[in-house]
DSSP file (Angstrom, degrees, kcal/mol; ACC not computed):
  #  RESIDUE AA STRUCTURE BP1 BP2  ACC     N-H-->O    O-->H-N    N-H-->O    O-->H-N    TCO  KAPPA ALPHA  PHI   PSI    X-CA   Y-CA   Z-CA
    1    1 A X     >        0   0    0      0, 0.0     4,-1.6     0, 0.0     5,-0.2   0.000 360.0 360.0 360.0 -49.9   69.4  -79.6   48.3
    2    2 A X  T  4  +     0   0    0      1,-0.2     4,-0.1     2,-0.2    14,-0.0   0.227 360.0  54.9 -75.7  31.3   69.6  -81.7   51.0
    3    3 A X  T  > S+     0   0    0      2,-0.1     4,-1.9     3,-0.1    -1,-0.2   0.418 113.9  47.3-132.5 -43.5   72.5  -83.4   50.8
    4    4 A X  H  > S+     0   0    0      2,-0.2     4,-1.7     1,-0.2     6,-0.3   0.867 105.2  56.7 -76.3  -9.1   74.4  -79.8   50.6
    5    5 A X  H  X>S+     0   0    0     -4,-1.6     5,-4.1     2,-0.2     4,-2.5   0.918 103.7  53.5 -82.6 -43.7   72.5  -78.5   53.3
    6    6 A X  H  45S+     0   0    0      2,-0.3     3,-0.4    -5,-0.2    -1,-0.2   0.955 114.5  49.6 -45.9 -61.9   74.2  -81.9   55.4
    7    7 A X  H  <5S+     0   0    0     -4,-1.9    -2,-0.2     1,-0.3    -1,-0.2   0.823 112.5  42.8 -76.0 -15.7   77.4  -80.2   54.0
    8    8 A X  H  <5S-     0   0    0     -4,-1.7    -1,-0.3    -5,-0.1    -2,-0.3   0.568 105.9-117.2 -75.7 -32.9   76.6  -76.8   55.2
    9    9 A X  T  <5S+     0   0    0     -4,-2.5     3,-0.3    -3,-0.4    -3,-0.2   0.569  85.4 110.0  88.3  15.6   75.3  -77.3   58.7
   10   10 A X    >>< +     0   0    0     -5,-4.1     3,-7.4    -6,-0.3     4,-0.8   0.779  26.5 110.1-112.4   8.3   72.4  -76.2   58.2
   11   11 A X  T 34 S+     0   0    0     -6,-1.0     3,-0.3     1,-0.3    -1,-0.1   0.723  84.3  60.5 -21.8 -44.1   70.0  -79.5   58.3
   12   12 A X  T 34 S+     0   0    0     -3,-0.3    -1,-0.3     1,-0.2    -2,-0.1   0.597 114.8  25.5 -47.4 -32.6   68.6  -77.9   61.8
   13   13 A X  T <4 S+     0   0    0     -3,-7.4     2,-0.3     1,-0.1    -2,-0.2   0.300 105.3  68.4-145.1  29.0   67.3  -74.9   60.4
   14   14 A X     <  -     0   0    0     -4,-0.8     2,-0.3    -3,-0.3    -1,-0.1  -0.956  62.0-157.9-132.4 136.0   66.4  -75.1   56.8
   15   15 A X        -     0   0    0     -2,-0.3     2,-0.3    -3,-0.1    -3,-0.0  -0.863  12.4-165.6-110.7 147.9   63.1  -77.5   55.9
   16   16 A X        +     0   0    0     -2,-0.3     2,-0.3   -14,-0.0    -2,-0.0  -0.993  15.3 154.9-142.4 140.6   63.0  -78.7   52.6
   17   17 A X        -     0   0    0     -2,-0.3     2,-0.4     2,-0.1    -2,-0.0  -0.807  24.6-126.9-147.1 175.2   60.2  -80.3   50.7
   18   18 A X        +     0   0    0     -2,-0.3     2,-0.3    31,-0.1    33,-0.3  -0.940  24.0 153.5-124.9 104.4   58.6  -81.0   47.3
   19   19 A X        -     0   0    0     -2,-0.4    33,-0.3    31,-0.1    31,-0.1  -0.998  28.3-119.1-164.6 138.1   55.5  -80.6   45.4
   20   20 A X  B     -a   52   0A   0     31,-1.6    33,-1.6    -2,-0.3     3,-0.0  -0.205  16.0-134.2 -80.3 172.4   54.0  -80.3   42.2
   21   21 A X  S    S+     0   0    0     31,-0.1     2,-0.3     1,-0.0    -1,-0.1   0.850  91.7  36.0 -88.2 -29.4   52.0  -77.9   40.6
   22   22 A X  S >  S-     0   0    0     29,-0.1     2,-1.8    -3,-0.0     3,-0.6  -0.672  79.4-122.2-105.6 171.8   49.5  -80.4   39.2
   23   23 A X  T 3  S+     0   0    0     -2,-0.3    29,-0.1     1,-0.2     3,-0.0  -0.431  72.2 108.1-112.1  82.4   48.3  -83.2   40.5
   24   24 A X  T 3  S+     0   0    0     -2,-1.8    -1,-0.2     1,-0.0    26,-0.1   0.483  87.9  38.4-114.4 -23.5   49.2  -86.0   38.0
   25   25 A X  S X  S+     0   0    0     -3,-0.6     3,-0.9     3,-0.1    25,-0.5   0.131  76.9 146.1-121.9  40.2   51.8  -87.6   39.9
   26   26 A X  T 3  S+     0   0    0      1,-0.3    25,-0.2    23,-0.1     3,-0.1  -0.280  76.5  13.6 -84.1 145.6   50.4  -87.4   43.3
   27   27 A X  T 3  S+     0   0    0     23,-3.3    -1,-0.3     1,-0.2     2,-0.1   0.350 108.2 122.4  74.2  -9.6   51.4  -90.5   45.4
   28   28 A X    <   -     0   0    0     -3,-0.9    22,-0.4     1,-0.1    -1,-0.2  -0.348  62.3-107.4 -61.9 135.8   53.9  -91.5   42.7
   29   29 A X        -     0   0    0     20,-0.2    20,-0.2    -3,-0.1    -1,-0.1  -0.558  39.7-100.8 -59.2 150.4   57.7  -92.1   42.5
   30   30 A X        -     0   0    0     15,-0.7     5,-0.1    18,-0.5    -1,-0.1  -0.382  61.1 -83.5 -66.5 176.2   60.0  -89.9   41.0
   31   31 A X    >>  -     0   0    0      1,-0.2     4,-1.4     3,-0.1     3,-0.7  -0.234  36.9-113.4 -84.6 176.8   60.8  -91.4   37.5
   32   32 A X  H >> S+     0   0    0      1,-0.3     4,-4.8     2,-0.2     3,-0.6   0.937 110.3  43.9 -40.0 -63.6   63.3  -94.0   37.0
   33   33 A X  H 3> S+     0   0    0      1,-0.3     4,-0.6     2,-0.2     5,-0.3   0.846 106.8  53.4 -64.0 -21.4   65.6  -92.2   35.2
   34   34 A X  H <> S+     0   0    0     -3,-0.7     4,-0.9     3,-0.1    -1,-0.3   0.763 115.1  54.1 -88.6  -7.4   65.6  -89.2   37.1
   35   35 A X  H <X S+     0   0    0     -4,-1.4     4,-1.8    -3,-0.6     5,-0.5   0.986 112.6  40.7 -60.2 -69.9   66.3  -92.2   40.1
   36   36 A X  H >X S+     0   0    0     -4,-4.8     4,-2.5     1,-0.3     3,-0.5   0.981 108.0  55.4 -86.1 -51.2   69.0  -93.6   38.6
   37   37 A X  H 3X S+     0   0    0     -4,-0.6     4,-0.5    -5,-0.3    -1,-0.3   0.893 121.7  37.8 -16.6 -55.8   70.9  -90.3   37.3
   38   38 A X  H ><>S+     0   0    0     -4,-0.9     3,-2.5    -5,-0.3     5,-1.4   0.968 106.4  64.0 -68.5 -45.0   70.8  -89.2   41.2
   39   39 A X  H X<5S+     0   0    0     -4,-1.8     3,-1.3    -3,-0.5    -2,-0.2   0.879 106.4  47.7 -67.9 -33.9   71.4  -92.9   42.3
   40   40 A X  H 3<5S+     0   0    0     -4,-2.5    -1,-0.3    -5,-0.5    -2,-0.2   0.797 106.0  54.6 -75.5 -14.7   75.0  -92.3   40.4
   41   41 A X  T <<5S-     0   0    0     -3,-2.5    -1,-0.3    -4,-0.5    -2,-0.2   0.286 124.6-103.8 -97.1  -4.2   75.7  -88.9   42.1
   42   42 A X  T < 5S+     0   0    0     -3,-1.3     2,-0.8    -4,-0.3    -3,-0.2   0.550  85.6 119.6 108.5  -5.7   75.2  -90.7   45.6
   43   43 A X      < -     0   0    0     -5,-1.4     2,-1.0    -8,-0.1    -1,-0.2  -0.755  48.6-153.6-120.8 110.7   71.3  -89.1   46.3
   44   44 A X    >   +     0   0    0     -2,-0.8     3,-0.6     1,-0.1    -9,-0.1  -0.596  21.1 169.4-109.1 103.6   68.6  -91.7   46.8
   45   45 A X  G >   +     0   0    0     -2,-1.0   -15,-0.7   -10,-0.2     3,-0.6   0.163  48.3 106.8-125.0  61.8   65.0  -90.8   46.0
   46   46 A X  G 3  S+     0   0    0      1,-0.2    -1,-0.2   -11,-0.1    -2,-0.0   0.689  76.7  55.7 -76.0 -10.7   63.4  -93.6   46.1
   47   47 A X  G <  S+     0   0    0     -3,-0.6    -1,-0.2     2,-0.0     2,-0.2   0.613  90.5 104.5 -91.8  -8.9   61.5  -92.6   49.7
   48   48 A X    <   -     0   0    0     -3,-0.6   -18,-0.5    -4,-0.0     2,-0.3  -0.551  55.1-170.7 -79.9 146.8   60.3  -89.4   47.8
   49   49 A X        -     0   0    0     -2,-0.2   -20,-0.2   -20,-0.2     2,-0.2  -0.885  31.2-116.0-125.4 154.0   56.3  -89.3   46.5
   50   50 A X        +     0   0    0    -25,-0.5   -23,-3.3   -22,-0.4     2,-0.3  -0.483  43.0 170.3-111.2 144.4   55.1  -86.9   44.5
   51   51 A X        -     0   0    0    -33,-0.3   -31,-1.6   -25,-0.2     2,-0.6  -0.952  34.6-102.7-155.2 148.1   51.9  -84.3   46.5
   52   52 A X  B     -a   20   0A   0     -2,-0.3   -31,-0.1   -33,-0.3   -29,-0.1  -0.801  30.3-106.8 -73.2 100.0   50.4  -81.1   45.2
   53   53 A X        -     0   0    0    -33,-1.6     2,-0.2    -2,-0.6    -1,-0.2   0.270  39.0-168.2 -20.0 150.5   51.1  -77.8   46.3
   54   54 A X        -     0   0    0      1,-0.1     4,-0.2    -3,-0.1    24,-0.0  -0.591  38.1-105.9-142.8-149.6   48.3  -76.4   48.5
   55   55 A X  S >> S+     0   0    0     -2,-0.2     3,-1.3     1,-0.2     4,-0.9   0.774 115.6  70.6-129.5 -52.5   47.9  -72.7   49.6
   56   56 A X  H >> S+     0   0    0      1,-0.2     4,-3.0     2,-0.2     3,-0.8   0.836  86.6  66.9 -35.0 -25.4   49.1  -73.8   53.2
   57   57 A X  H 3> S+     0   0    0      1,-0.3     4,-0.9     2,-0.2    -1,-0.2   0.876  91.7  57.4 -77.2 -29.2   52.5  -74.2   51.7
   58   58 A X  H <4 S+     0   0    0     -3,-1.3    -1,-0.3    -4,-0.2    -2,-0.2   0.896 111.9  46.5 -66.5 -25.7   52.6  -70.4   51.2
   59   59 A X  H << S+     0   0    0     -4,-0.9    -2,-0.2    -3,-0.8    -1,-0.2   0.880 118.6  35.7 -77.5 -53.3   52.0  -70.3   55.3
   60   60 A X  H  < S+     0   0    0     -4,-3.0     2,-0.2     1,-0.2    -2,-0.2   0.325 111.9  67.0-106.9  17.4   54.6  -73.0   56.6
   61   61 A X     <  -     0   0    0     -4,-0.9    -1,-0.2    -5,-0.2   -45,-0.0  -0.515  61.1-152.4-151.8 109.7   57.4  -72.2   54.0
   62   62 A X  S    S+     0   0    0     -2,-0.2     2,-0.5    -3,-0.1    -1,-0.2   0.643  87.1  16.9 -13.6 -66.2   59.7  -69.0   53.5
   63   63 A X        -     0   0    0     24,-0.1     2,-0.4    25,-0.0    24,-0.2  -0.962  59.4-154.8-134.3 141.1   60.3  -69.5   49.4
   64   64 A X  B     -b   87   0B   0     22,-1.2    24,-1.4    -2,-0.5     2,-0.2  -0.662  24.0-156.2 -88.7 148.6   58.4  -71.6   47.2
   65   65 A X        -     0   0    0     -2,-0.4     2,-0.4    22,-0.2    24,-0.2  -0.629   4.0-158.9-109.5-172.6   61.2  -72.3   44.3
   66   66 A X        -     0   0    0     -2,-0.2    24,-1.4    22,-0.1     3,-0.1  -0.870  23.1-140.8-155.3 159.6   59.8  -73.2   40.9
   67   67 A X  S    S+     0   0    0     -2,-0.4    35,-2.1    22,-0.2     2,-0.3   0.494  82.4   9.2 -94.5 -22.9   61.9  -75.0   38.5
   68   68 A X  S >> S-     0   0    0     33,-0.2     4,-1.9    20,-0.1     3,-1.1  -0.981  77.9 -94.7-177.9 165.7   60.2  -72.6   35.5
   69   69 A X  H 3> S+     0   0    0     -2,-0.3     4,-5.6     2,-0.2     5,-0.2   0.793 118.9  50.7 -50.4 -35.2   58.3  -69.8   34.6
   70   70 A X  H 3> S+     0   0    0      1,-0.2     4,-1.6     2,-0.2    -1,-0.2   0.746 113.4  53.1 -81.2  -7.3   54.9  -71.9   34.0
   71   71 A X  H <> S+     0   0    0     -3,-1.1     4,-2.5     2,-0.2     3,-0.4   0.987 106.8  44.2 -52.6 -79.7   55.6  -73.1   37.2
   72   72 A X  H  X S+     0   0    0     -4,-1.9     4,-2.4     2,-0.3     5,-0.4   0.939 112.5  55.0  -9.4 -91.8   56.0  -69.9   38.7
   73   73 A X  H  X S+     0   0    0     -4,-5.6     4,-1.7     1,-0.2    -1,-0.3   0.860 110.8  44.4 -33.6 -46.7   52.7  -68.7   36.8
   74   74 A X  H >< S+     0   0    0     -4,-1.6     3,-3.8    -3,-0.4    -2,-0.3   0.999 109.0  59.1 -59.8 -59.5   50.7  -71.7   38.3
   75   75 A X  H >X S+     0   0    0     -4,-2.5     4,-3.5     1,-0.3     3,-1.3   0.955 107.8  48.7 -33.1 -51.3   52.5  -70.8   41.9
   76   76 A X  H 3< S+     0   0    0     -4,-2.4    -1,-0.3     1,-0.3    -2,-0.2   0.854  98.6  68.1 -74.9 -13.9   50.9  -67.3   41.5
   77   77 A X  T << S+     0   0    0     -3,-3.8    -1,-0.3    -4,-1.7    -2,-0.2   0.213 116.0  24.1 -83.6  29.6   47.3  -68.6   40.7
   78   78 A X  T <4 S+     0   0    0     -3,-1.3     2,-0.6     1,-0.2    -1,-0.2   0.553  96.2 100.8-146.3 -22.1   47.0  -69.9   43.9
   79   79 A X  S  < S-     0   0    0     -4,-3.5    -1,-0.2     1,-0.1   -24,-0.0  -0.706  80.2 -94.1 -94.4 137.7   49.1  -68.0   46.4
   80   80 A X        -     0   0    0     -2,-0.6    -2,-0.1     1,-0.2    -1,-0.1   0.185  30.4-127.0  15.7 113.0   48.0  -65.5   48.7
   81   81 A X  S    S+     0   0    0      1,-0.2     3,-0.4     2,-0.1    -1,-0.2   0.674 107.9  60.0 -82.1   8.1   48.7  -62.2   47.0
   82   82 A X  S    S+     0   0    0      1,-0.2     3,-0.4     2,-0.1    -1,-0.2   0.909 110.9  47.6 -68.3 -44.4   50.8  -60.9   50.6
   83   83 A X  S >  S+     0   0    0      1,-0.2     3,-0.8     2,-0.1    -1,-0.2   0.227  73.6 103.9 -99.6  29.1   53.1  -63.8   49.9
   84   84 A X  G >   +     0   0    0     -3,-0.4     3,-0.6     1,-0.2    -1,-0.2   0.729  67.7  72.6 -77.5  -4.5   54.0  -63.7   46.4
   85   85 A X  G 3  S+     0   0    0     -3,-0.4    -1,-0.2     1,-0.3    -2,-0.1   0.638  86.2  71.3 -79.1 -18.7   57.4  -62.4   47.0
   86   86 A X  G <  S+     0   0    0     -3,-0.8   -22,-1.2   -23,-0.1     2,-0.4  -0.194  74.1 103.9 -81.7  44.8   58.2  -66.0   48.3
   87   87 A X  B <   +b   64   0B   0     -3,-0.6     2,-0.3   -24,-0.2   -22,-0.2  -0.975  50.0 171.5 -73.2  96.9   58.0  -67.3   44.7
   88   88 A X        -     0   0    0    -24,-1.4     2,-0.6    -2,-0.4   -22,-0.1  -0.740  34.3-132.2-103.9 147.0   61.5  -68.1   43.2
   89   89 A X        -     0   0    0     -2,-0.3   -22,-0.2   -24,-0.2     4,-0.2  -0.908  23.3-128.3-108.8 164.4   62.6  -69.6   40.3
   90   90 A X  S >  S+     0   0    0    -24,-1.4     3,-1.8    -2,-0.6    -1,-0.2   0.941 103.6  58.6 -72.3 -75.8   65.6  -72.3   41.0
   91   91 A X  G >  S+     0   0    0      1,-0.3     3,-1.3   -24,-0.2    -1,-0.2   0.691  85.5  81.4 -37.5 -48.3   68.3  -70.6   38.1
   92   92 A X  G 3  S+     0   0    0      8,-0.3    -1,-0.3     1,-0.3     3,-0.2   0.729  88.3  51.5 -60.4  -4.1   68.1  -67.4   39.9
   93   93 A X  G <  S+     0   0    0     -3,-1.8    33,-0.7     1,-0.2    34,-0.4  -0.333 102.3  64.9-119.5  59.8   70.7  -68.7   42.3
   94   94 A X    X   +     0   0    0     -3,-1.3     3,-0.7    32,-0.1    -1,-0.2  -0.500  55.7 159.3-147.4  77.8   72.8  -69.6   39.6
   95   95 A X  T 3  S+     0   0    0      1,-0.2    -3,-0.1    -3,-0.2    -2,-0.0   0.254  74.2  56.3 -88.1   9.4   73.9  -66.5   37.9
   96   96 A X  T 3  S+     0   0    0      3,-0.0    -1,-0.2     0, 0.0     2,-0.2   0.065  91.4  82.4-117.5  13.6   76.9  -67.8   36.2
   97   97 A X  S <  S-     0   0    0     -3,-0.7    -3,-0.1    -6,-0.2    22,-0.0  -0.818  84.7-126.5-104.2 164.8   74.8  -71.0   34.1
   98   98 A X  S    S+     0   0    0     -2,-0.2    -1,-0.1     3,-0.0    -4,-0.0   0.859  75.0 112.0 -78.6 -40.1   73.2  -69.5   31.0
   99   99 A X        -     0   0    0      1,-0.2    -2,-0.1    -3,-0.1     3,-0.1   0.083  45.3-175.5 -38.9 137.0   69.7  -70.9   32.1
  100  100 A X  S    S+     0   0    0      1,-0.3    -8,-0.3    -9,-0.1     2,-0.3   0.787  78.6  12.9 -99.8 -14.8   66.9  -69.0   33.1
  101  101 A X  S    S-     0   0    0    -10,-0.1     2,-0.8   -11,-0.1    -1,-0.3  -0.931  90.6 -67.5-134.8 163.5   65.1  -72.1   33.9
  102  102 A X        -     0   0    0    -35,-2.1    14,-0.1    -2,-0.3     3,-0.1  -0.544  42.9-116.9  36.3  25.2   65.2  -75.7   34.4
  103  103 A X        -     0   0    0     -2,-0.8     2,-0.5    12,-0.2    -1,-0.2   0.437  19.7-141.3 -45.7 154.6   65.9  -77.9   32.0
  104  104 A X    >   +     0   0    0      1,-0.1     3,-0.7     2,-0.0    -1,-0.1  -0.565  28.2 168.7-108.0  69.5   62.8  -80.6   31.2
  105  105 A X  G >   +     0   0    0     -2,-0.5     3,-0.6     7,-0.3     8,-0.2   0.107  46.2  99.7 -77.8  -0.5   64.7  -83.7   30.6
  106  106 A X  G 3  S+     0   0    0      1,-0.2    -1,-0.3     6,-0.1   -73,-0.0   0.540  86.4  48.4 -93.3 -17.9   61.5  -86.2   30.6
  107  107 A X  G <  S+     0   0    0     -3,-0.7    -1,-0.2     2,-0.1     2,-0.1   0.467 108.5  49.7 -89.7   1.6   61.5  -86.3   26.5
  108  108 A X  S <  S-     0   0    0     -3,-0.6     2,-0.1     1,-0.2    -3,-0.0  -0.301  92.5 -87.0-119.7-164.2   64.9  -86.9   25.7
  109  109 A X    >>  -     0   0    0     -2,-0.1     3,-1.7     3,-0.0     4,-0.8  -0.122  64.7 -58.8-103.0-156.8   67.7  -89.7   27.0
  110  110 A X  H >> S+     0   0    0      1,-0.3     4,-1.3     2,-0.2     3,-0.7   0.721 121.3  69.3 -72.3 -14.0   69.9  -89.6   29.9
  111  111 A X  H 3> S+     0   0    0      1,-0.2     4,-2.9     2,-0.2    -1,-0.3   0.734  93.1  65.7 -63.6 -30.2   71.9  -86.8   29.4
  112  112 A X  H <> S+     0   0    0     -3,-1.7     4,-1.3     1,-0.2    -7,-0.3   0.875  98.9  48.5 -33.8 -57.8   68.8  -84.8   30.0
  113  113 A X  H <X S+     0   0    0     -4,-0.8     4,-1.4    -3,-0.7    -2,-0.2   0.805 110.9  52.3 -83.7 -20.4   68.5  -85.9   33.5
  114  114 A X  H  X S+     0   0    0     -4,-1.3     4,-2.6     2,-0.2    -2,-0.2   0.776 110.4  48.2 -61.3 -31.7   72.5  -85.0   34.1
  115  115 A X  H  X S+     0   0    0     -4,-2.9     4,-2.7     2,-0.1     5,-0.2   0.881 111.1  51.0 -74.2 -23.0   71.9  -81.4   32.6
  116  116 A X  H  X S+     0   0    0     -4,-1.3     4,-1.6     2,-0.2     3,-0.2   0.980 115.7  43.8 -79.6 -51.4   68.7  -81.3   35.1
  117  117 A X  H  X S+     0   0    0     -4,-1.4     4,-1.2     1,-0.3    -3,-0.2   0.847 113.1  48.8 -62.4 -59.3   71.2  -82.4   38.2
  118  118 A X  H >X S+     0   0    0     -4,-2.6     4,-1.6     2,-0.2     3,-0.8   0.914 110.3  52.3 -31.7 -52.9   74.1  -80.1   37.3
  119  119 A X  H 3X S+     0   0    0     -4,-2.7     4,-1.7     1,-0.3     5,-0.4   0.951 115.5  41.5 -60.4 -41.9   71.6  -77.2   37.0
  120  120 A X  H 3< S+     0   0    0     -4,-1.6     4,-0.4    -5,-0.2    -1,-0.3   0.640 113.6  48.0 -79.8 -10.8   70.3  -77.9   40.4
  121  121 A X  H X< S+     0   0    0     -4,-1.2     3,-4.6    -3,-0.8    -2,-0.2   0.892 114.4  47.3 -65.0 -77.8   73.4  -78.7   42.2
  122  122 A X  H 3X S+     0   0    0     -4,-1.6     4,-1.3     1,-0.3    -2,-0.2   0.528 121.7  36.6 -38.0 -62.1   74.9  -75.5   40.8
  123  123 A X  H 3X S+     0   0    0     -4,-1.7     4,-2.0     2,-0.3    -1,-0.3   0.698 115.5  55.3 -53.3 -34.1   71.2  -73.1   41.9
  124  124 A X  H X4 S+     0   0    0     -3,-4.6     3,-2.7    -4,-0.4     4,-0.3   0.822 109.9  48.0 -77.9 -82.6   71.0  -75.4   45.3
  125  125 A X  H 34 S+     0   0    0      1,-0.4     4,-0.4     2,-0.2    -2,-0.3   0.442 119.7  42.0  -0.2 -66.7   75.3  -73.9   46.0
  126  126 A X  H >X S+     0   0    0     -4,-1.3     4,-2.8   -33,-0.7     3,-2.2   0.869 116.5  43.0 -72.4 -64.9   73.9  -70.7   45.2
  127  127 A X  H XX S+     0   0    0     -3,-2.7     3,-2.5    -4,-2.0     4,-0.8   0.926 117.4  50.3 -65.6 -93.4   70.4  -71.0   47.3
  128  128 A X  H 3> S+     0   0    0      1,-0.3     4,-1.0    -4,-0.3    -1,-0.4   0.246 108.2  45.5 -24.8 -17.9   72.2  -72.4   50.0
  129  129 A X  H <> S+     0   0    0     -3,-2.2     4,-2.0    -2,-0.6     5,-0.3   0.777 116.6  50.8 -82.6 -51.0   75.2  -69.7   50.3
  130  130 A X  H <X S+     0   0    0     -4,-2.8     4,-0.9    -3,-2.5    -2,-0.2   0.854 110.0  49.3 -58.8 -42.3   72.1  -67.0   50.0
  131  131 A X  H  X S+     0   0    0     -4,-0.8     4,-3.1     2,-0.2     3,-0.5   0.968 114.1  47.5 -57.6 -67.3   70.1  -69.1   53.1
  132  132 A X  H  < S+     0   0    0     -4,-1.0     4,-0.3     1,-0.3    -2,-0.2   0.728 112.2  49.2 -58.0 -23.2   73.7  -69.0   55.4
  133  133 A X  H  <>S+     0   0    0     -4,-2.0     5,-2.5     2,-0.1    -1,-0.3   0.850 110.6  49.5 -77.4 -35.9   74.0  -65.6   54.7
  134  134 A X  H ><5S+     0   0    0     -4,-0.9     3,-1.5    -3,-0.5    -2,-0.2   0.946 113.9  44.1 -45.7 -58.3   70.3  -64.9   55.7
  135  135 A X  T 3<5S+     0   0    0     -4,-3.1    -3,-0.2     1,-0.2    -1,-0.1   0.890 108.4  54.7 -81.4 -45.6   70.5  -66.7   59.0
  136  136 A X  T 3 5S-     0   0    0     -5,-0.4    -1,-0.2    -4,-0.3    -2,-0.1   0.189 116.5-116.9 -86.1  28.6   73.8  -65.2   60.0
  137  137 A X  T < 5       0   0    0     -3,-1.5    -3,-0.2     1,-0.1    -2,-0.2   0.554 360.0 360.0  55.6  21.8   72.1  -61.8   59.4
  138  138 A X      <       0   0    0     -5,-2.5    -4,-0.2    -6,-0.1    -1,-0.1   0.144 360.0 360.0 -54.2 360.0   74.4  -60.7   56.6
């Protein structure tokens, strides 16, 4: 997402951040493989660490995304029911991939983590067109 947002112009006015819904991988890399799959498209997140959604993140940030539904469900056990219309899932700004979620590439090999990067370019293209249109009141 950031690295289209860089292509877009919009680095200035969209903040983007990361967080699970559980806290197992708090304080963690992301994993290796999902490293080097990105490292090969050009995207290095080796400065990212893994932190747990908290209820403030429904206060400082416009749309929560979720990668999947159980995602989503966990997102709603916590947020503020005024903001639950900020809860998205990633796919829905992809309406031409067959997914409704996510793929979960962490049991399989590497091809896993190439379907997870395709789906999210293609859903970030999307997000990101939907954001420029927002902000330039369309």
């Amino acid at each position: 997402m950031r690295h289209q947002l860089v292509g877009a112009n919009l680095t200035d006015r969209v903040i983007v951040d990361s967080a699970g819904t559980g806290n197992w991988h708090v304080g963690e890399a992301p994993d290796e493989r999902a490293q080097q799959a990105a490292r090969q498209r050009g995207y290095d997140l080796s400065p990212l660490r893994g932190r747990q959604i908290t209820v403030g993140d429904f206060e400082r940030f416009d749309l929560l995304i979720a990668m999947d539904d159980a995602n989503v469900d966990a997102l709603h056990l916590i947020c503020p029911p005024v903001q639950r219309d900020k809860i998205r899932l990633l796919m829905e700004f992809a309406p031409q991939a067959d997914a409704r979620e996510v793929a979960d590439p962490y049991f399989g090999g590497a091809a896993g983590f190439e379907l997870v990067l395709d789906q999210c370019e293609a859903a970030c293209r999307g997000l990101i067109a939907a954001l420029g249109n927002q902000l330039r009141g369309e």
